[in-house]
N, C-alpha and C positions, 0 to 999 in steps of 0.2 A: 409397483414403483410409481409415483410420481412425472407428473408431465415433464414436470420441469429440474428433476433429478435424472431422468430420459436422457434430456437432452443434452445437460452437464455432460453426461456419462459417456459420450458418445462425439466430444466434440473432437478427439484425438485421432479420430477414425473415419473423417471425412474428408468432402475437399476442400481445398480454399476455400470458395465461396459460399459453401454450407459453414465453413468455421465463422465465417464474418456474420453471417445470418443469426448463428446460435451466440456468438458474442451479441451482435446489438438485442437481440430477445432479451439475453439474463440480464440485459443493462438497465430496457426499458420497461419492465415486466410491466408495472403499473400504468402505463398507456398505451400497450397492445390492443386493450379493448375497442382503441378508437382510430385502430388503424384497418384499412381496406389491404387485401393483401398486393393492389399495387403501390400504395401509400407506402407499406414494408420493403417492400420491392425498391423503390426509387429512394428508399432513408439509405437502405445497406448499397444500392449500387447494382444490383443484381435483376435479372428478370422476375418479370410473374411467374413466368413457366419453372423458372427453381424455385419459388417459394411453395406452390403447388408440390411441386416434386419430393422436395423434404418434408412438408407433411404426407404426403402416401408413407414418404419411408420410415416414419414413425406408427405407421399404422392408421392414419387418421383418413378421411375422406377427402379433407380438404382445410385448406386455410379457416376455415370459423368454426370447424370443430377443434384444432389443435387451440386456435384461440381462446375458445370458452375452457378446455381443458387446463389452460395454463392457466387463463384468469382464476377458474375454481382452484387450484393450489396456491395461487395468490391471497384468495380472500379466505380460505380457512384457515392461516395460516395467519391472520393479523391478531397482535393481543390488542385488550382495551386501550393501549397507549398509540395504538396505527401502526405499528412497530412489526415487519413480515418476521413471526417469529421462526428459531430453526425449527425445533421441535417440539412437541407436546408433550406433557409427562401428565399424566393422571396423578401425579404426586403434587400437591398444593404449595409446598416449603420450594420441591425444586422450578418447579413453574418461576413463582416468586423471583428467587437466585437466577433463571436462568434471562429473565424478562431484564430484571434491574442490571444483570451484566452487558446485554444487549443493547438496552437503552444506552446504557453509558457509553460502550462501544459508539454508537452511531454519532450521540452527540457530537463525542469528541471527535470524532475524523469531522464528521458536518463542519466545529465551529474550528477545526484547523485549517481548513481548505480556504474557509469564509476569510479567514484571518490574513492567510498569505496572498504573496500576486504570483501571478505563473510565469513570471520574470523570473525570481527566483527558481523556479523548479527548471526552467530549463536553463538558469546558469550553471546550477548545481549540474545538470546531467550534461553539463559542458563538457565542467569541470572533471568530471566522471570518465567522461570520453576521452581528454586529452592526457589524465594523469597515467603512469605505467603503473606506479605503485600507491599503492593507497591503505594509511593505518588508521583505522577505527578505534576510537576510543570510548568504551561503554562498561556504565559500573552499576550494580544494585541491578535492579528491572530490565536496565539499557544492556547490560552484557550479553542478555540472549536474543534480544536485538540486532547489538554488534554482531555477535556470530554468526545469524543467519546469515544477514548483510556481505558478509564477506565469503560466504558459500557464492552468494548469488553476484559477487563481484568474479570471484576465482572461473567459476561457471562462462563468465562473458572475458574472461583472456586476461584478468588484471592479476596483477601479482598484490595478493591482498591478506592484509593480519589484522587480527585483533588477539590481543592477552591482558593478561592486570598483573602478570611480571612483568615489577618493573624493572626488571633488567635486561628483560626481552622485548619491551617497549622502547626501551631507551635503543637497545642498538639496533632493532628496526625501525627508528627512526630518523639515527645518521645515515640511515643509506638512501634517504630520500633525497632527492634535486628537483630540480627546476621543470615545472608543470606536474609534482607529483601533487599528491591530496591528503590532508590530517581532516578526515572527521570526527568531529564532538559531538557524543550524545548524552554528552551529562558537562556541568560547567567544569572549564579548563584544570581549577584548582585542584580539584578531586584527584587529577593524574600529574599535580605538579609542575604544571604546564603555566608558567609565570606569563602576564605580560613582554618582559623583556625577552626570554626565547620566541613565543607566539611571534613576534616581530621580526625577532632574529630570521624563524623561519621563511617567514614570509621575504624579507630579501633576499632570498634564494630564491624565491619565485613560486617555493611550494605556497598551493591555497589551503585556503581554509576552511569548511564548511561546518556550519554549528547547526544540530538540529537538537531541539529541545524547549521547555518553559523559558520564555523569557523572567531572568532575576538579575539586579544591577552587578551579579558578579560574572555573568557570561561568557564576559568578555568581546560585546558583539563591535565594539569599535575595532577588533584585531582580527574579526573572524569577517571573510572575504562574500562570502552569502551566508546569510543568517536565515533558518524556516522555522517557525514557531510552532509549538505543540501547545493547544489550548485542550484540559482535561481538570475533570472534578471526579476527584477517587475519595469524596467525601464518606463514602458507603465500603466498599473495599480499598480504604489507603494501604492498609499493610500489602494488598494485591500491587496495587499498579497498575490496575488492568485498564484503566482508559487513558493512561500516559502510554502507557506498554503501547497499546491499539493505533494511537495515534502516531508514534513513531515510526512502529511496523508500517503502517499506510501508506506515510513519505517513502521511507526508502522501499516500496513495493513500485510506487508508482515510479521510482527514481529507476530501478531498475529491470521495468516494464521500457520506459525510454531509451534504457541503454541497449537494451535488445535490441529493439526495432533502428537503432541504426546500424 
C-alpha cells in the first residue's frame, strides 16, 4: 500500500490531532517537500513531538523519511499533463480515458472556484443553516447530484427532497415557509418554475439558491445567491462529467461547512 493511501486509510482511527495533521498532508502533498517537520508542526497547530509520533506510527523513523515516501507517491503518480494521476493502467486507451477524465475534472472545479467569491459559499451555507427544509431541484446529470445532496442534507438534521415528480415537487414545495431553501441545479424552466412563482416564493421569505452554468434563462435576478459552474464536456458531452464534478465540488464544500457548525 501506498504512503499516502496509509494514511487515507487510517484517518478515522486516530486522534484529533493526528486527523488535522493527516487532513493538512493530503491537502498540501506537493509542498511537504519543503517543509521541516516544525514548519508542519506550527502549519497544523500541533507539536513536533506529534508530528515525530505519527510518523513512528506509520512505521517510519521519522519525519523525512515519511516525507520522501509520500513525495515518491506523489511524483510517480504525475501524467505528462502534471496532473497526480489515480492510477496506472498498462492499458494505453484506458490510461488515455482515464487522464482526459481527470484533467477535466480538475479544470473545472479549478476555474469554478477561480470564478466564484467566497461570499457566496458562505451565504449559501447560511442559507443551509438557517433553512428547516430544503427541496432540490436536479434534472439530466444534476439528479444524481441532487440526490446525493440531500443524503448529506438529511445526514446534518434538515428535512430534505429531491424528486422529478412533479407532483411530489409541487406538494413538497407548498409546505415550504419563511427561511426555508429551493435549490436549482439546472435552470428554473426545466421544473416549471416561472419567474412569477420564483418571486411568489421568495415573498414568503423562502431563498433561493442557483448552482449551475450561467445561461440568460437562469433566472439569476430571482435566485437569492447564485454559484457558477464553469466546465468544458467538449470530449465526453453526452457524460457530463466535468459539469457533473463541478457541482458535486460546490455542494461537497457547501456541506463540509454545514458540518462543522
Amino acid at each position: 500500500m501506498s504512503c499516502i493511501l496509509k494514511i487515507r486509510s487510517i484517518r478515522e482511527d486516530v486522534s484529533a490531532n493526528e486527523r488535522k495533521l493527516i487532513d493538512y498532508i493530503l491537502e498540501n502533498v506537493p509542498l511537504l517537500r519543503d517543509y521541516s517537520s516544525q514548519q508542519l508542526a506550527n502549519a497544523v497547530g500541533i507539536s513536533q513531538s506529534s508530528v515525530v509520533k505519527f510518523c513512528q506510527k506509520l512505521g517510519y523513523k521519522g519525519y523525512p523519511d515519511l516525507k520522501l515516501a509520500i513525495y515518491e507517491d506523489f511524483a510517480v503518480n504525475l501524467t505528462p499533463n502534471g496532473i497526480s494521476a489515480i492510477q496506472h493502467f498498462e492499458n494505453k486507451k484506458l490510461n488515455t480515458i482515464s487522464d482526459q477524465l481527470l484533467k477535466g475534472k480538475i479544470d473545472a472545479v479549478s476555474a469554478t472556484i477561480q470564478h466564484n467569491h467566497e461570499d457566496d459559499f458562505i451565504r449559501a451555507s447560511d442559507a443551509i443553516d438557517k433553512a428547516k427544509k430544503i427541496q432540490v431541484f436536479g434534472s439530466g446529470i444534476s439528479s444524481f447530484v441532487a440526490e446525493h445532496f440531500v443524503v448529506g442534507l438529511i445526514n446534518l438534521g434538515k428535512v430534505a427532497f429531491a424528486s422529478n415528480d412533479p407532483v411530489y415537487r409541487t406538494q413538497f414545495l407548498e409546505t415550504l415557509n419563511n427561511k426555508d431553501l429551493i435549490i436549482l441545479l439546472n435552470e428554473s424552466e426545466k421544473f416549471r418554475l416561472d419567474n412569477k412563482l420564483l418571486t411568489e416564493l421568495r415573498d414568503k421569505g423562502i431563498s433561493i439558491l442557483h448552482i449551475g452554468r450561467y445561461s440568460p434563462q437562469t433566472n439569476q435576478h430571482v435566485s437569492d445567491i447564485y454559484i457558477t459552474t464553469v466546465a468544458n464536456d467538449d470530449t465526453y458531452d453526452e457524460l457530463g462529467v466535468s459539469s457533473r464534478s463541478a457541482q458535486q465540488h460546490i455542494i461537497d464544500i457547501l456541506l463540509s461547512l454545514a458540518s462543522q457548525r
